[in-house]
C-alpha positions as CSV (number, residue, x, y, z in Angstrom):
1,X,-0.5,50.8,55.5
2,X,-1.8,47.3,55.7
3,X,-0.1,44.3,53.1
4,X,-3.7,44.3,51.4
5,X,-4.0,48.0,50.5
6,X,-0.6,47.9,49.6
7,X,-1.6,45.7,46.6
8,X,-4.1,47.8,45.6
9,X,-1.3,49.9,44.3
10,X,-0.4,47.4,41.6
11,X,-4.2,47.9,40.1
12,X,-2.8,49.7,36.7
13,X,-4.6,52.9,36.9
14,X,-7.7,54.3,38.8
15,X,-10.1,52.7,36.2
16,X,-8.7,48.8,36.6
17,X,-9.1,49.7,40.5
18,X,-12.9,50.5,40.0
19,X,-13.6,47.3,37.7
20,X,-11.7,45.5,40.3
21,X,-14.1,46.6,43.3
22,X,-17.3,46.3,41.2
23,X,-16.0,42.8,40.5
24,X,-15.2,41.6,43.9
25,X,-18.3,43.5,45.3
26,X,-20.8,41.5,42.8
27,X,-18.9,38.3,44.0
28,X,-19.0,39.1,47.5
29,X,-23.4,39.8,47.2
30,X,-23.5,36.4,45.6
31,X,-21.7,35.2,48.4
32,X,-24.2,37.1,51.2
33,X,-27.3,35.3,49.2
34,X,-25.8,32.2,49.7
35,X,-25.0,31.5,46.4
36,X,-21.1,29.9,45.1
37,X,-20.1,32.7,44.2
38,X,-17.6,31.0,41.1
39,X,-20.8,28.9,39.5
40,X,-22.8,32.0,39.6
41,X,-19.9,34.1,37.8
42,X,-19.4,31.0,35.8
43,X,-23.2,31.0,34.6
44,X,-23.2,34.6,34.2
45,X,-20.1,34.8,31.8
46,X,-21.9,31.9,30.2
47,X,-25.7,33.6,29.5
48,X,-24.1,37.2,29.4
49,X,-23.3,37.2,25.9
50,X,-26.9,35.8,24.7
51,X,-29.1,37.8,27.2
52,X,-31.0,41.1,26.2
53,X,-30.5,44.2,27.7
54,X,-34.4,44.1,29.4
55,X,-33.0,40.8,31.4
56,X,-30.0,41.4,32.2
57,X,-31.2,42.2,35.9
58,X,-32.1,39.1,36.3
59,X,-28.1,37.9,36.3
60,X,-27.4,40.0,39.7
61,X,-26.6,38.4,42.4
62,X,-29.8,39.2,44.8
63,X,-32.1,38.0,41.5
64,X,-30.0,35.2,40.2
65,X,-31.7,31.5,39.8
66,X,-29.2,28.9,39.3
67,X,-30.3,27.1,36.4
68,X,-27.0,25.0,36.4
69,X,-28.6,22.9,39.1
């Protein structure tokens, strides 16, 4: 067993491990469409609590317009 899947044994429970992936794997599609991937979760933590429901797609990575810049 790799040093890296070792650590995923440290997650908590099978739940944390899921939020975990879905975390990372948001970060890394920012990453792939070129965006920083910390000032798009920074902007996103920022809007999320003020953003309806009907626009929330519009925080993903793929759809995401920095408007930090």
């Amino acid at each position: 067993m790799s040093h890296n899947r070792k650590n995923w044994l440290f997650v908590g429970s099978e739940g944390a491990g899921r939020r975990a992936a879905a975390v990372m794997s948001l970060l890394a599609t920012a990453k792939a469409n070129g965006h920083d991937p910390h000032a798009w979760l920074l902007e996103v933590l920022t809007r999320l609590p003020t953003t309806l429901n009907s626009q929330i797609g519009g925080l993903l990575p793929h759809r995401w317009k920095n408007t930090a810049s």
